[in-house]
C-alpha positions in Angstrom: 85.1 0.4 136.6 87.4 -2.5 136.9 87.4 -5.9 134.3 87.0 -8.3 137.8 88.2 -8.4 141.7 91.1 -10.2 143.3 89.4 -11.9 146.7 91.3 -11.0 150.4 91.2 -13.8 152.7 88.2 -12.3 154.7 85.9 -12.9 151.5 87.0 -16.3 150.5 86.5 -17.2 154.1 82.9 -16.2 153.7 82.2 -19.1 152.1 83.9 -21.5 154.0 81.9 -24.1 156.2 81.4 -22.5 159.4 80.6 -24.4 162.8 76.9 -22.1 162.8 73.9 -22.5 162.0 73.1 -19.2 161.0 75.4 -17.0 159.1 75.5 -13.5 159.8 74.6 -10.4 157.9 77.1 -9.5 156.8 78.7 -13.1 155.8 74.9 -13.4 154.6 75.9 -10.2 152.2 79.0 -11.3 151.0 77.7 -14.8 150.0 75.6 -13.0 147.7 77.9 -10.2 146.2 80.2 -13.7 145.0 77.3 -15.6 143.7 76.9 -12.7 141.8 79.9 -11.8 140.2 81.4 -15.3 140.1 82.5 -14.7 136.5 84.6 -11.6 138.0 86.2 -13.5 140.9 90.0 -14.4 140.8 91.5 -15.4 143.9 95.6 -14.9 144.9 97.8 -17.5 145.4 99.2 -16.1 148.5 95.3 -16.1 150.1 95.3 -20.4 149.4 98.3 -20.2 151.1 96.7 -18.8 154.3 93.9 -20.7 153.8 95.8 -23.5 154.1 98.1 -22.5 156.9 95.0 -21.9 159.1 93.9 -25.5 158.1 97.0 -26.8 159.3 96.8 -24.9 162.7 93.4 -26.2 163.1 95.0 -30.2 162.3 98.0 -29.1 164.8 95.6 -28.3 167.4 93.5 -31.3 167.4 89.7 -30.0 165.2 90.7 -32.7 163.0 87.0 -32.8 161.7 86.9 -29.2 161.0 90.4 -29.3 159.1 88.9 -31.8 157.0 85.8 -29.8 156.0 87.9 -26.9 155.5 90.7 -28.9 152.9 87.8 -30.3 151.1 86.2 -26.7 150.6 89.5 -25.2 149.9 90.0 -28.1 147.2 86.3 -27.5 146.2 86.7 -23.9 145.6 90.6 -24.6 143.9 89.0 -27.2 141.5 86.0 -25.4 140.4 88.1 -22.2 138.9 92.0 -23.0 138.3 92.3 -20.7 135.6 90.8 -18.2 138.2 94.2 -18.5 140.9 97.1 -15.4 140.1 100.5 -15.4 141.5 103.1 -13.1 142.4 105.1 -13.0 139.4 107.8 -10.5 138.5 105.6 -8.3 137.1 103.3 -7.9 139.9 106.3 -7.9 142.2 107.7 -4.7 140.3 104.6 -2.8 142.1 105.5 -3.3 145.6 107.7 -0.2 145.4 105.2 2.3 144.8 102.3 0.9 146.5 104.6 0.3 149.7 105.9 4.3 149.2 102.3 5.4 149.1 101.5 3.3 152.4 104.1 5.0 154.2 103.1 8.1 152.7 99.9 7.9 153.8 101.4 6.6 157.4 100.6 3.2 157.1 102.7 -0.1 157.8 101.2 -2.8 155.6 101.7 -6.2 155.7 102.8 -8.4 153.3 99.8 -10.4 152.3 98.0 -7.2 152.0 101.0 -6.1 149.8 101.1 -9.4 147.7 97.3 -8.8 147.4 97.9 -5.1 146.0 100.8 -6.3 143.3 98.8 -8.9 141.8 94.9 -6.4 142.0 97.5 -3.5 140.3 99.7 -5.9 137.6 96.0 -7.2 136.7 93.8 -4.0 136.7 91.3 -5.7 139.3 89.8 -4.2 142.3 90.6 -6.0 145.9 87.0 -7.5 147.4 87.8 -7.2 151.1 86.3 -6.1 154.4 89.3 -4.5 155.1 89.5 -1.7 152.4 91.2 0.7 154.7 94.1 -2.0 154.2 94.5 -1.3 150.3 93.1 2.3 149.9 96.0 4.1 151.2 98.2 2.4 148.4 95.6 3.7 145.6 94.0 0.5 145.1 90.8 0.5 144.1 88.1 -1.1 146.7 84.7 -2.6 146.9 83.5 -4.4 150.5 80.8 -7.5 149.9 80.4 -7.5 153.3 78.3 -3.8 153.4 74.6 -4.2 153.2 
């Protein structure tokens, strides 16, 4: 059993305003599984940084109202937990060479977010919270999807 979970973009996204009015399921599902491990949650710096590069495509094409929303949840979520945000370091970085050899390994190409994701869940002993777990589980890293209901 792991100490806490390192949020993939998909799950921090889950609780980001949306343009419906009625979430679904499984958004529904994930919503929940944070509210109730909030004190588990970390999030990765490289996730803010796609956060925010999806905010600025949003500004770049005109949903200036929607980027807004978005920067002030971003913000929201930033302020609320600082101590809660883990970079690549050194030390996480060091991990890229196995988990990318066990990717291979197990024939698949990952990408670098996913691998910057992986680093910083193995260097901290946290377990990746994504709807994507066949993404991290061919590099050993242990999984759990909020999303399943």
């Amino acid at each position: 059993m792991t100490d806490g979970f390192l949020l993939d973009i998909n799950v921090i996204s889950a609780t980001a305003p949306d343009r419906r009015t009625v979430p679904d399921v499984a958004k529904a599902a994930a919503r929940a599984w944070i509210t109730t491990n909030q004190s588990r949650l970390y999030l990765p710096a490289i996730a803010i940084a796609e956060v925010a590069a999806g905010i600025g495509l949003r500004e770049a094409s005109g949903a200036i109202r929607h980027a807004a929303d978005l920067a002030g949840w971003l913000q929201a979520v930033l302020d609320a937990r600082p101590d809660r945000v883990l970079s690549l370091d050194a030390e996480a970085a060091l991990h890229a060479r196995a988990l990318t050899r066990q990717a291979r390994t197990a024939g698949i190409a990952i990408g670098f977010a996913d691998l910057t994701v992986a680093c910083i869940a193995r260097a901290h002993g946290l377990a990746v919270a994504t709807r994507n777990v066949q993404d991290f589980t061919p590099m050993g890293i242990e999984t759990v999807d909020p999303f399943a209901t």
